[in-house]
N, C-alpha and C positions, 0 to 999 in steps of 0.2 A: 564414644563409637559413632560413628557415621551412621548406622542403622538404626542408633536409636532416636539421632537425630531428625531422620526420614521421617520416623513414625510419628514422631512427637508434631513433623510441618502437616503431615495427614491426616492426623488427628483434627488438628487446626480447621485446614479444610472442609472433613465431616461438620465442624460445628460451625464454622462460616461460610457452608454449602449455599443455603436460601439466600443468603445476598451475595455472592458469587453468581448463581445462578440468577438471581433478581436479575443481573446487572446486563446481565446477556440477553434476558428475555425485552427490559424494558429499552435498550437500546435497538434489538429489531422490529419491536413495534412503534418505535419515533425514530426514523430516520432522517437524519440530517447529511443535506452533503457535505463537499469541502468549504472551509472556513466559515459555516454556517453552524458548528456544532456547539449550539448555546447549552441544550438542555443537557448534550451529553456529558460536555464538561462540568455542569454543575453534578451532575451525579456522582460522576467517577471522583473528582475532587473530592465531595462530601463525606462518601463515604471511605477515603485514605483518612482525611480529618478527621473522620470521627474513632479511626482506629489507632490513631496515636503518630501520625504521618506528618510532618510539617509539610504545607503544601505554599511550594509559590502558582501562584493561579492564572500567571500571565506570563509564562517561563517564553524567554527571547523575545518579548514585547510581542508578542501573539495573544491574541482577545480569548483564543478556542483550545491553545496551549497551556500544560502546567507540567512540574516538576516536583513529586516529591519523594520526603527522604523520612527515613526512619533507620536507629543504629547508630553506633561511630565505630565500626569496626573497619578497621583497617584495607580489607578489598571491597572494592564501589564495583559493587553489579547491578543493573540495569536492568530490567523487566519492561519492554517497548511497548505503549499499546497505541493503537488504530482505531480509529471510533468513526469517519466518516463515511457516508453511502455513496451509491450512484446514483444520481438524478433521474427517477422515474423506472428505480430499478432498486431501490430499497438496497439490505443489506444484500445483495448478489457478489460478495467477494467476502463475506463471513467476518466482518469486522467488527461484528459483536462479539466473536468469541476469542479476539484477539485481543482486544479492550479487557473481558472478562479473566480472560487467562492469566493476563499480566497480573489483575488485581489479587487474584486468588494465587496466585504463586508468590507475591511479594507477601501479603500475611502470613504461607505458610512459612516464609524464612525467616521473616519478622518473632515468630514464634517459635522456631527451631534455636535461631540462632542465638536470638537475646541481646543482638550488638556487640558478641564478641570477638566475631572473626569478619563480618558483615557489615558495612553499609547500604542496608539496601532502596535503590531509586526505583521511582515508577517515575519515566516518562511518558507524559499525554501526547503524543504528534497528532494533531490535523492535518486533515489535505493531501493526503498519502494517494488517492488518486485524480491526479494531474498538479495537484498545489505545491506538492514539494517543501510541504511544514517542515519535516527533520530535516533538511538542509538548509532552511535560515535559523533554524534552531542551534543546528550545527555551525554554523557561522557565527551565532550569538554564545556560544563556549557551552553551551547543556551539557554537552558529554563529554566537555573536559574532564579530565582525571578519571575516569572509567577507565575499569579493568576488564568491564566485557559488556555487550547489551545484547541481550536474550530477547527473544521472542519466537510465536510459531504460527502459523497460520493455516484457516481450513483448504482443506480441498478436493478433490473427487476421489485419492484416494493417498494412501503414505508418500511421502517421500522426501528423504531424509536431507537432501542437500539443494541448496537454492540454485539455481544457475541464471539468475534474472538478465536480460538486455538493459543496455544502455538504451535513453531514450529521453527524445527533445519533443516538446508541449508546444506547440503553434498555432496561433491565430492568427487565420488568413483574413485579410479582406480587401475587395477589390472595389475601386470607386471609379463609377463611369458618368454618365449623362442620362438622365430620362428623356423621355420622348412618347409621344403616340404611335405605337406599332401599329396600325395601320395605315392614318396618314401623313407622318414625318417620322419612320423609322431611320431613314436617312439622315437626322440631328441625332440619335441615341447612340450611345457606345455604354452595351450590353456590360454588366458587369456579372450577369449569370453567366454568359458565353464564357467570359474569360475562367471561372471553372472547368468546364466542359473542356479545353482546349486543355487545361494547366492537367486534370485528371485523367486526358486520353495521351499525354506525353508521361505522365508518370508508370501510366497502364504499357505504354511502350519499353519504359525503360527498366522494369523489373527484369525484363530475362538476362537484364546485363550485371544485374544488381547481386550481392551474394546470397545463397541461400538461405543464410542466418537472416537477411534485414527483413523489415516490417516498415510496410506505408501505406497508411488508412487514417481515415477521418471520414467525417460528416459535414456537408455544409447546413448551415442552420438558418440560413437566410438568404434567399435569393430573389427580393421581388416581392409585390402583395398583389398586383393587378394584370390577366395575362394580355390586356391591350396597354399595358405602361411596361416599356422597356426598365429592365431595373440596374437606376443607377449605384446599388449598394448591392454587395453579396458579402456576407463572410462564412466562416466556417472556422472548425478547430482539428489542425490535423497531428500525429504523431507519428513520429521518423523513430524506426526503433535497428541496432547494431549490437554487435556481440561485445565492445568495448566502447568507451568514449572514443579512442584514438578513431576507431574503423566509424562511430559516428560522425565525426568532423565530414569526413571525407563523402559520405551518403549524403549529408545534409547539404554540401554546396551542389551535387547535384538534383536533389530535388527542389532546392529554391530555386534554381534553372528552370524549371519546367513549371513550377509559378510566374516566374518571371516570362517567360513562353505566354501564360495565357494573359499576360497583360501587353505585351509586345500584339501579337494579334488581334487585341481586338482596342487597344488603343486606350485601355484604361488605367489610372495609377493602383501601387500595389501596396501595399504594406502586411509585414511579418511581423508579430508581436512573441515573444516568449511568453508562456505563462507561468512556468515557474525552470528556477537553472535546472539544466538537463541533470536526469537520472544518471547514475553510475550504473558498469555492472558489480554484481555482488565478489567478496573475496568471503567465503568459510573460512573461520577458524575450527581445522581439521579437531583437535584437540578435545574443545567442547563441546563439537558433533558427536564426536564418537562417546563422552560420555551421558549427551541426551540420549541417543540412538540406545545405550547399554540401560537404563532407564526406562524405557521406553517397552525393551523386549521383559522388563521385569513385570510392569503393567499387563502385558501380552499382546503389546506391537511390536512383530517384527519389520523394523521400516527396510531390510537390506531385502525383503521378499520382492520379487517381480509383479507389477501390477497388472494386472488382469488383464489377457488381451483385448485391445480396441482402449483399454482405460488410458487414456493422456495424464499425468502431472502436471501439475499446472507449474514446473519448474523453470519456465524462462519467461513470464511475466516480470514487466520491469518494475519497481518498488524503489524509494528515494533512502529507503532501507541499506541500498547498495552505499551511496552514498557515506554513512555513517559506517559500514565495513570496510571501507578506506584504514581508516583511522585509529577505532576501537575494535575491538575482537568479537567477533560476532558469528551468528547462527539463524538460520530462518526456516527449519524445518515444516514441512508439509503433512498435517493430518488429517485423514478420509474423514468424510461426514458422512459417508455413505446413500452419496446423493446419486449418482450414476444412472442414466444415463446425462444426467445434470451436471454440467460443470460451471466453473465462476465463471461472471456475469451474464448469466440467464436468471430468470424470473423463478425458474425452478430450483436454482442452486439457493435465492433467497429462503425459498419453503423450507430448503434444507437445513438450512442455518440456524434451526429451532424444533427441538423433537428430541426422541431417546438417543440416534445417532450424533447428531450435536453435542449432546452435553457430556455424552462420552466422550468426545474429542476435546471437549472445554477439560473434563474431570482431570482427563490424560495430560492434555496440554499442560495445567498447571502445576499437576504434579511432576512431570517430567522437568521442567525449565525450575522446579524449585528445589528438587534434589540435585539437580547439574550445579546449580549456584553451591548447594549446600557440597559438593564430589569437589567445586574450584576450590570452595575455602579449605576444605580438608585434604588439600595435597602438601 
C-alpha cells in the first residue's frame, strides 16, 4: 500500500531529522555564492555517501557539482538541490532549504522504496543564481534518462505553480580613455558617461516594452578617482521575458541602447554572456497536482489565495526552466513565513532559519517524497 509506504519515508525522516536539519542550518550560516560552493558540496556529498548513495562528485565536469544515485528501480526521479547564495546577501533566496529538502526526501524514498520501483538521484546544481550550473549540467547528459526532477523552493508564502521568466545574464563593459577632468577633460572619453546615456535610453524605452519584460542591473565599476576621467566601467545587467522567443526580440533592443551609450560618447563596448539564457518554466500538471494533494495532507493548502498585498515569488527566473524543457518537472513555492520579507532581502535571509523554515524544510521533503513515492505507484 502506498500509505504504508509514506509512513515508513516519514518515519525515515523523524530519525534522519538532525542531519536533514544540520544541513540547512550549516549551509545558512557558510554561505557561498555561485561556483564558489567548496564547502557546501563537501557536505551535501558526504552525507549522500555516507547514507549508501554513490556519488559522482564532479557531475558535468563542475568543481561545485555532483550527482548521486541510490536503487535500480526502474523510474529515475530526481530530487534538484540549490546550495548557492547571493553575494553580500547570504541565503536571501532560501537555498538552504532547497539543498536540505532534496536530501531528506531522497532518504525518505531511499527507505520507502528499497530500489524496487525507484531509482532515486540527487542532483547538486551550482550557480542557480546567474551561473546557469543545470544547463551545462544539462548539456553534459545529468538528466538524461530521468522520468521527473522534483524540487520546491522557499517563499513568502505558498504557491503551487512556477511561472519563472525567461532571462539573459550580461556583462557590460565600456572602455574609453583617461584623462585629467580638469585640465585635459578634452583627451578623455568617459566610459562612466557612456552608462548614463545607455541606462537613460533604456529608462525611455520601457513604456514601449511589454508589461511582462524586466531590465535592471548594477554597475560595479565605474571610475576610482573623481578628477580622472574613467576609462573602464562595467556592470552586470539582466534582460528578463515571458519566453525565450519574446527574449530574443527584448534583447536586440536593449543592446541598442548599450550600444547608444557607446556611440555617444565614443567609447568601445562589449557584451559578455555569463551564463546561456534561462528558459521559461513548463509544469508538469500531473505531478503538481499530486504534490499539491500532499501537501493539503500535511495542512498546506497551496490552491488558497495569499494574503492580500502578499506577492509569490512565481515569475522569478530559475535555470530550473531550462531543465522543464526536457524532463517533467515541478517547482512549487513554500511560505517561510517571512512577510513582510520577501526573497532577496536581508530579512527573507533571517527567515530561512527558524520554526517557520523548518516547517517548510519538514513539508518540503515530505511532500516531493511521497509525489516520487504516488509516480512510482501508478
Amino acid at each position: 500500500m502506498i500509505s504504508d509506504l509514506k509512513a515508513v519515508a516519514s518515519a525515515r525522516l523523524e530519525r534522519d531529522w538532525d542531519t536533514v536539519h544540520g544541513v540547512s542550518a550549516g549551509l545558512h550560516a557558510d554561505p557561498e555564492p555561485a561556483w564558489q560552493e567548496v564547502r557546501a558540496h563537501r557536505m551535501l556529498t558526504t552525507v549522500l555517501a555516507e547514507r549508501g548513495f554513490s556519488v559522482d562528485d564532479r557531475a558535468g565536469g563542475l568543481d561545485t557539482a555532483f550527482h548521486a544515485r541510490a536503487g535500480n528501480g526502474p523510474l529515475h526521479v530526481a530530487f534538484v538541490a540549490e546550495y548557492d547564495a547571493l553575494p553580500g546577501l547570504g541565503h536571501a533566496c532560501g537555498h538552504n532549504l532547497i539543498a536540505a529538502s532534496a536530501i531528506g526526501a531522497a532518504l525518505m524514498v531511499q527507505a520507502a522504496d528499497a530500489g524496487r520501483a525507484l531509482t532515486v538521484h540527487v542532483l547538486g546544481t551550482p550557480a542557480e543564481e546567474g551561473g546557469g550550473g543545470k544547463i551545462l549540467m544539462l548539456e553534459a547528459g545529468e538528466f538524461d534518462g530521468l522520468d521527473a526532477a522534483l524540487m520546491m523552493h522557499p517563499g513568502p508564502v505558498d504557491a503551487p505553480r512556477a511561472e519563472p521568466m525567461a532571462v539573459a545574464h550580461w556583462r557590460v563593459t565600456y572602455r574609453g580613455v583617461s584623462a585629467h577632468a580638469g585640465t585635459y577633460p578634452h583627451l578623455g572619453v568617459n566610459a562612466a558617461d557612456a552608462f548614463t546615456v545607455a541606462q537613460v535610453a533604456i529608462g525611455l524605452l520601457r513604456q514601449q516594452l511589454p508589461s511582462t519584460a524586466r531590465v535592471h542591473g548594477v554597475v560595479t565599476e565605474a571610475g576610482t578617482a573623481p578628477n580622472a576621467i574613467p576609462d573602464t566601467a562595467s556592470g552586470r545587467w539582466y534582460v528578463r521575458a515571458r519566453s525565450l522567443a519574446d527574449l530574443r526580440d527584448i534583447e536586440k533592443r536593449i543592446r541598442a541602447c548599450f550600444q547608444a551609450g557607446a556611440v555617444g560618447t565614443g567609447c568601445e563596448l562589449e557584451i559578455e554572456l555569463e551564463s546561456p539564457p534561462y528558459s521559461e518554466f513548463r509544469t508538469d500538471d500531473e505531478i503538481l497536482d499530486m504534490f499539491v494533494a500532499n501537501a493539503a495532507v500535511l495542512g498546506r493548502d497551496m490552491t488558497a489565495e495569499a494574503p492580500e498585498g502578499a506577492a509569490a515569488m512565481k515569475t522569478a527566473s530559475t535555470d530550473m526552466g531550462n531543465v522543464s524543457q526536457v524532463v517533467r518537472a515541478i517547482h512549487p513555492y513554500l511560505g517561510i513565513g517571512s512577510l513582510p520579507a520577501v526573497n532577496h532581502q536581508r530579512e527573507f535571509a533571517d527567515a530561512a532559519i527558524g520554526p517557520a523554515a523548518d516547517a517548510a524544510l519538514r513539508d518540503g521533503a515530505t511532500a516531493l517524497a511521497w509525489t516520487a513515492l504516488d509516480l512510482a505507484g501508478r
